[in-house]
N, C-alpha and C positions, 0 to 999 in steps of 0.2 A: 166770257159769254159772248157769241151772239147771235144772231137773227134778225127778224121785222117786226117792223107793226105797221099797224093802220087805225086812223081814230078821226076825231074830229074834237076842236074846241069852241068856246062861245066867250066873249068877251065885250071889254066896254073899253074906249079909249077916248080920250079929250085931249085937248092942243092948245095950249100957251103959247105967241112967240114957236120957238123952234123948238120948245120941249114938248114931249106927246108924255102920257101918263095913262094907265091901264090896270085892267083889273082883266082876269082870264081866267077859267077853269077848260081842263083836255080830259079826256078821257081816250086809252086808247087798247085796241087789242094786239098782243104781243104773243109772238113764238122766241124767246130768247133762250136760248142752251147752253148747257153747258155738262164736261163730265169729270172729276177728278178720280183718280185710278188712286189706290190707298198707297201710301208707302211703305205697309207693311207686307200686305198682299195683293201681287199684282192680278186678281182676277176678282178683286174686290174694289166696287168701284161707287162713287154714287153722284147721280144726275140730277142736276138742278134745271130748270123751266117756269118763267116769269111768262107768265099769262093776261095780265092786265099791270097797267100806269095809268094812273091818276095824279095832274099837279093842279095846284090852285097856289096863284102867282100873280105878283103886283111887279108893274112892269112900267120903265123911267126910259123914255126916249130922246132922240136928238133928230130932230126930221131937214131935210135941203132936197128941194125940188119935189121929185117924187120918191124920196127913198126914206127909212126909218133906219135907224140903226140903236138899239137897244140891248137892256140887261133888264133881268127879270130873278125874283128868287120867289120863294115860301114853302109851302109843304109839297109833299109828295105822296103816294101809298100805292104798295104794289102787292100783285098777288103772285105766291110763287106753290108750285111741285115738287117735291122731291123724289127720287127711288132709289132705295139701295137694291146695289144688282152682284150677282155671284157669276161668275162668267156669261154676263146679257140676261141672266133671271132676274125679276125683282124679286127682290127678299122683305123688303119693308117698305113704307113709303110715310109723308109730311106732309102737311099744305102750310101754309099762314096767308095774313096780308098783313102786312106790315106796314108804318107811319114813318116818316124821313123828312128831311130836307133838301130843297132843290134850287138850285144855281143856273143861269144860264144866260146866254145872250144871240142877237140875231141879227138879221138886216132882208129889211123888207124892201121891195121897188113893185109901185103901182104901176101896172100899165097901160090900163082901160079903167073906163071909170065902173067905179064899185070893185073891181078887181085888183089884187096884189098875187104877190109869191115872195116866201120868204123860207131864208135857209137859217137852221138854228141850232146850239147845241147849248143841252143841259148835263148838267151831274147830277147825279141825288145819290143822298147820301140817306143810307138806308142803315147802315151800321152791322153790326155782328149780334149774333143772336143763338143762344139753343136751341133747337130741334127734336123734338121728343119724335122719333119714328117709331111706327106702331107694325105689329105681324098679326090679322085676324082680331085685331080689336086690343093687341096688348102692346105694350111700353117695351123697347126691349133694348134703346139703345138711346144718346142724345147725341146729336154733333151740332157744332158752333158752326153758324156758315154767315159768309159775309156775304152782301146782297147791291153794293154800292153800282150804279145804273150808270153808263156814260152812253149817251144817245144823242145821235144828228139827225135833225129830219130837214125834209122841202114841205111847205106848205105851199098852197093852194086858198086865195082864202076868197069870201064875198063878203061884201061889207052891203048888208040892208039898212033900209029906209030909214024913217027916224031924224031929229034933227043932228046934222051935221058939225060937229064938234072937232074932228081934226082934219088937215087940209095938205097931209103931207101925200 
């Protein structure tokens, strides 16, 4: 798969010493694609499209100077599309949102105050799952489809008011 997204997160972070420590939930909107063509027939195809990510993540840092560098995990949940297509017809189609796990680490550098940017990559691990596709309201078919997420973003962030708790 893949494509963009765009989102925004909200979080809480505190600083020991050089460890920072964090709590985060993102929410974001996604165009992610994909198509597998059948291997039995090739004008039989069906297209998958993740529409939304959502992580909520506890997050262990190591800060010097102005920089953060950290790893983060906990859950995940995305919302995905299906279509089965007949030479570009859809013939049936899926939805779900589905519940996972998510991995990931990053490195942050403040460079005006209240302001950072930071580059990051997660996995989530969404797993495999049946699909009941439906034609006009009826069942006609399942496929097992794997959903696992590998995602890089830039962030942009503002860190508001409040008492200040980390200093990296």
């Amino acid at each position: 798969r893949s494509g963009g997204l765009v989102g925004r997160q909200i979080g809480y972070r505190w600083q020991t010493n050089q460890f920072v420590f964090g709590l985060e939930a993102q929410g974001d909107w996604a165009d992610i694609k994909n198509t597998r063509v059948s291997l039995i027939d090739p004008l039989l195809s069906t297209t998958g499209k993740t529409d939304g990510i959502g992580l909520f993540t506890a997050q262990l840092g190591w800060a010097w100077n102005a920089s953060l560098l950290y790893v983060k995990g906990g859950a995940a949940v995305t919302h995905a599309k299906y279509n089965g297509l007949l030479g570009g017809v859809v013939l049936d189609s899926a939805s779900e949102t589905r519940w996972g796990g998510a991995v990931g680490t990053g490195i942050e550098f403040g460079f005006a105050p209240n302001w950072s940017v930071a580059i990051e990559y997660d996995h989530l691990f969404m797993g495999k799952r049946n699909n009941s596709f439906t034609i006009l309201g009826v069942n006609d078919r399942i496929d097992r489809i794997k959903q696992d997420v590998d995602m890089g973003t830039v962030r942009l962030n503002y860190t508001f008011g409040g008492p200040v708790v980390a200093r990296y």
